[in-house]
ZAMARGU-4260 file (C-alpha; in steps of 0.2 Angstrom, whole numbers, plus 5000, padded with zeros to 4 digits):
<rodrens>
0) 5128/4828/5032 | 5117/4842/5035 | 5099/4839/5039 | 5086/4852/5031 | 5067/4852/5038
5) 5052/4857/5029 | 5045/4873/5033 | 5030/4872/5045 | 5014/4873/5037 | 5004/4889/5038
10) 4990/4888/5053 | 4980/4899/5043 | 4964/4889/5031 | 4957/4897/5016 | 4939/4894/5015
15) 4938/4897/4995 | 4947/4885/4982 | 4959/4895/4973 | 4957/4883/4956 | 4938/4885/4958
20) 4929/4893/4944 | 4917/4907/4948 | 4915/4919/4961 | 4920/4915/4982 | 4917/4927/4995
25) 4927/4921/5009 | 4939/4919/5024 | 4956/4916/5028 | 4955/4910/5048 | 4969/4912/5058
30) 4966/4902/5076 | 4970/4915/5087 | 4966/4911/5107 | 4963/4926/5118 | 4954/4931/5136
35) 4936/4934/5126 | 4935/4917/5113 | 4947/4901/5119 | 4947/4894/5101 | 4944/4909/5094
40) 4951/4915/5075 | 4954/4930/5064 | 4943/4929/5050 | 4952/4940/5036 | 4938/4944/5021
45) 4944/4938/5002 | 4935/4935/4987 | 4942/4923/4971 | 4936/4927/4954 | 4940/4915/4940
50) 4936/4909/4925 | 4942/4905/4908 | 4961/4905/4907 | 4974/4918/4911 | 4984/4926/4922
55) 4981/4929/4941 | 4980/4946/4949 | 4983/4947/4970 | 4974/4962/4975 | 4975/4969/4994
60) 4973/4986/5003 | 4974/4989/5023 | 4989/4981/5024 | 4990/4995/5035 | 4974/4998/5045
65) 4970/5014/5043 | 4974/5018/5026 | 4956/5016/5015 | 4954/5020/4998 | 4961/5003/4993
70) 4949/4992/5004 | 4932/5003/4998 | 4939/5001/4979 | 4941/4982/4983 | 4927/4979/4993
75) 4918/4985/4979 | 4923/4979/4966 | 4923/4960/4974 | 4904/4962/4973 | 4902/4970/4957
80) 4915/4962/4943 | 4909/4952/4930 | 4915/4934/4930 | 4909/4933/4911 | 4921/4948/4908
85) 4937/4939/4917 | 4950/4928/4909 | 4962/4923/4922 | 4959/4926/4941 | 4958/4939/4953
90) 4961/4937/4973 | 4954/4952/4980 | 4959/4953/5002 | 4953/4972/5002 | 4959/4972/5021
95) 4974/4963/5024 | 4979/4968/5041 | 4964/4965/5047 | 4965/4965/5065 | 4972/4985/5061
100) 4957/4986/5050 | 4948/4983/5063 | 4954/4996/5074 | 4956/5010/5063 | 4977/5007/5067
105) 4993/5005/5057 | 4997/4994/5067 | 4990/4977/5076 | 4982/4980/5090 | 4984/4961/5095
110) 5004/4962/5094 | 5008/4980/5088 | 5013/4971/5071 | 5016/4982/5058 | 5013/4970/5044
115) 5023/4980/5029 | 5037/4978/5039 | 5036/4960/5041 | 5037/4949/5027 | 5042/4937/5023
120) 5033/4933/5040 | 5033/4915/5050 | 5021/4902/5055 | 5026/4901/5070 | 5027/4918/5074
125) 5014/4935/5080 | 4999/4935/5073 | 5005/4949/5061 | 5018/4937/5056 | 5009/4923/5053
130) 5000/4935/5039 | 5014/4940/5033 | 5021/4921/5030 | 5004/4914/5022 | 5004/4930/5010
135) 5022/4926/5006 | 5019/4908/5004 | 5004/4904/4998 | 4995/4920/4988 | 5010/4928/4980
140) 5017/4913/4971 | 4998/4912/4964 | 5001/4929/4956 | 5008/4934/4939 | 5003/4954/4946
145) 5001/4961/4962 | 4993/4977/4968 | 4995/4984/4985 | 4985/4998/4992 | 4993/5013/5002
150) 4988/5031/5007 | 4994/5042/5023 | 4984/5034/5035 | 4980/5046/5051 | 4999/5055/5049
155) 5004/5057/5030 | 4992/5064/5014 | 4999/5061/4997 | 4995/5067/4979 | 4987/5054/4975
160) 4997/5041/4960 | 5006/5023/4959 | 5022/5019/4958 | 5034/5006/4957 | 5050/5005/4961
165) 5068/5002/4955 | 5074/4985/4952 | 5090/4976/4947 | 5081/4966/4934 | 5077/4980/4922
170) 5063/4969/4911 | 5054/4965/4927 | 5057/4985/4930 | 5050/4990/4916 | 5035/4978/4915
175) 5031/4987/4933 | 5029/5004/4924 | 5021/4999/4911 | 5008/4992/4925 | 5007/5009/4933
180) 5006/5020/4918 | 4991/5010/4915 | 4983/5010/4932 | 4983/5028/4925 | 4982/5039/4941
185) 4984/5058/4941 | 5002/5056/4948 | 5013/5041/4941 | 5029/5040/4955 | 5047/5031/4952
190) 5048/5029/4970 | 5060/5026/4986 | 5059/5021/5002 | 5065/5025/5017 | 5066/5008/5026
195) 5062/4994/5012 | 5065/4982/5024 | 5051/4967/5026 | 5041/4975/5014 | 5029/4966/5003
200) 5034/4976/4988 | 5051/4966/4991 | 5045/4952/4994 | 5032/4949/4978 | 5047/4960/4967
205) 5060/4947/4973 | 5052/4933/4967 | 5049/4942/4951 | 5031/4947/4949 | 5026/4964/4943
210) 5020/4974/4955 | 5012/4993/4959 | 5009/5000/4975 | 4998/5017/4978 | 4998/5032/4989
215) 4981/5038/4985 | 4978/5054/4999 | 4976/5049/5015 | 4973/5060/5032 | 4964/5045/5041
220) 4950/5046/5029 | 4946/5044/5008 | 4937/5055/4997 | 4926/5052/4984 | 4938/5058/4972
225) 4953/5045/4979 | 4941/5030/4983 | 4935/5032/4965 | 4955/5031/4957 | 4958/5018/4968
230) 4943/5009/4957 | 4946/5014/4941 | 4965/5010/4942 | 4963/4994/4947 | 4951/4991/4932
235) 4963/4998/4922 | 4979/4985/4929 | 4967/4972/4925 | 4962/4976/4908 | 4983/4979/4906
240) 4986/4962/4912 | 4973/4951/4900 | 4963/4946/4914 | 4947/4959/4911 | 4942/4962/4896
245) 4943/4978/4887 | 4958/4990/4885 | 4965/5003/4901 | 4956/5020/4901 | 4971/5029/4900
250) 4970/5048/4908 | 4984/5060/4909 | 4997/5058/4922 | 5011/5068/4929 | 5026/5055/4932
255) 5035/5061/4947 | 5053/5054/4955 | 5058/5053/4973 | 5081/5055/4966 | 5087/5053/4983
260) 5085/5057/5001 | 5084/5073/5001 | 5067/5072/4997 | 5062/5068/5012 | 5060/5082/5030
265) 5061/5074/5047 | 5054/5084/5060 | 5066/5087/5074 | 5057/5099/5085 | 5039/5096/5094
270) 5026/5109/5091 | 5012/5114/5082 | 5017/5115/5061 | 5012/5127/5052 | 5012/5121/5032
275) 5018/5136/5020 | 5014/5125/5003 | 5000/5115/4999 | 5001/5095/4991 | 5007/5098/4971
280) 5012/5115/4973 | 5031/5120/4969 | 5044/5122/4979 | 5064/5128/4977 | 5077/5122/4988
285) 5079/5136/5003 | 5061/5139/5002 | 5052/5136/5019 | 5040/5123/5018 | 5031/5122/5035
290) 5035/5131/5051 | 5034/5125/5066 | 5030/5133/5082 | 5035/5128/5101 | 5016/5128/5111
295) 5023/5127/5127 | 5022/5147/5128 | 5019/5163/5117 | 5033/5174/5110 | 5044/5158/5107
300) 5050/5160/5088 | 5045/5145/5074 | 5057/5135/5067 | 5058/5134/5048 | 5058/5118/5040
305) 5067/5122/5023 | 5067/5111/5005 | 5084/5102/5001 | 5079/5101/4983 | 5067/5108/4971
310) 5051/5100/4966 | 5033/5099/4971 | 5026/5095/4990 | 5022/5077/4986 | 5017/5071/5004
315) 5013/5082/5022 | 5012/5077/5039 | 4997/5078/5048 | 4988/5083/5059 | 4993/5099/5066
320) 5003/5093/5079 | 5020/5084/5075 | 5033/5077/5085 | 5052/5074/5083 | 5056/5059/5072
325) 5039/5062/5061 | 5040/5065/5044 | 5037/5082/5040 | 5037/5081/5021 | 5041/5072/5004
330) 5046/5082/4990 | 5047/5073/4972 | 5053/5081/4957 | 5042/5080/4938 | 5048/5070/4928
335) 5037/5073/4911
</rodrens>
């Protein structure tokens, strides 16, 4: 006879009551010991919105720390939503990762954790796991929609849209573009991924919720122009989904798709790179797309990174200085 145990319990407390009605400003405390504070704890921001009833909506940015459009939509819009307006719920955690947050890094800085490639995480587990497991556990199965926030960070800028991805379940599929062509960004994306592997997009799309993710710019920093799509996306996702009330503002978007690998340039030289196209503009397969030039010395020739397929320059390294193994470019065809 095999014996089965129940999983550990998540170490992590909410301070907010998920089936309160209302507004909560919050925490999620993680006890985490360390040299400076013996009992010390993460305290990771959220914020619960409910009333009436309706769906729920799981809202989160910074999930990679240095990536923030989503968490300055989110932070705001957790102080200004009207709970008269809502029917359903909304849980807004605008900076996931928040130790990263903190830090302006990818990654943790407590255990290098990168949390999007951690899930479905552990209790027992790095502080970037733990996160992980209580996301997995206890907010996603709350959630009849969830929105994760991404942009570049401090090496990638994107066009900025949302996407979804492909899934076996084609009605689960095609609720998720619904959900993004309502979120309504400039740039609607069918898209792939190089590593989907402990993702939070797999996890909340294997356990069948609908779900949109965002790359809205990026560079280490967000414009006015980004910060405010990441805002009036959201509002649109809500109104989509019942919970706000009022119909999605819809705006023109150009639906983009990532067909294969060969979207993607790896870098496999160090050096300084030179770009030859600009984000949205089109490219043909052969055309060079960024040069990039040994800096050890002068009079040492560039080498040319070429497009495998044509399209348009959906994403670019930077900054100016790239190493082997960085990606270099993402090319996406338009679709419509």
């Amino acid at each position: 006879m095999m014996l089965t145990t129940a999983p550990r319990p998540s170490p992590i407390a909410p301070s907010v009551d998920f089936d309160m009605k209302g507004v909560q400003h919050g925490h999620l405390r993680l006890p985490y010991s360390r040299d400076d504070s013996a009992w010390g704890s993460v305290m990771i921001p959220i914020c619960v919105i409910a009333n009436g009833s309706g769906p729920t909506a799981l809202l989160t940015g910074a999930n990679h720390g240095d990536e923030y459009e989503g968490p300055a939509a989110l932070f705001e819009l957790a102080q200004t939503l009207d709970p008269s307006q809502v029917s359903g719920r909304i849980i807004i955690v605008p900076a996931l990762n928040y130790p990263a947050f903190r830090a302006g890094t990818r990654t943790s800085p407590i255990d290098r954790g990168n949390l999007n490639r951690s899930f479905p995480g552990r209790p027992d587990g790095t502080v970037t796991e733990k996160i992980a497991d209580y996301v997995t556990r206890h907010l996603i199965p709350l959630a009849d929609i969830v929105l994760d926030f991404h942009s570049g960070g401090k090496t990638l800028d994107f066009l900025p849209y949302a996407a979804a991805h492909e899934l076996p379940d084609k009605v689960q599929e095609a609720r998720c573009f619904e959900a993004v062509a309502a979120f309504s960004a400039p740039y609607s994306m069918k898209m792939l991924e190089i590593d989907a592997v402990g993702m939070l997009d797999t996890t909340a799309e294997e356990m069948g919720k609908v779900f949109v993710t965002t790359e809205l710019g990026g560079a280490g920093t967000a414009s006015a122009r980004s910060i405010e799509i990441a805002r009036a996306g959201t509002l649109n996702l809500l109104r989509h989904g019942g919970i706000l009330a009022g119909a999605p503002e819809i705006r023109q978007t150009r639906w983009l798709d990532m067909p294969s690998s060969d979207c993607f340039t790896f870098a496999e030289d160090d050096g300084l790179v030179a770009f030859r196209r600009d984000l949205g503009e089109p490219v043909a397969a052969g055309d060079v797309i960024a040069r990039v030039y040994p800096v050890s010395r002068t009079g040492v020739p560039p080498i040319d990174y070429r497009a495998a397929m044509d399209g348009v320059l959906a994403a670019r390294h930077v900054p100016g200085l790239i190493k082997a193994g960085d990606c270099l470019s993402v090319i996406a065809t338009i679709t419509e």
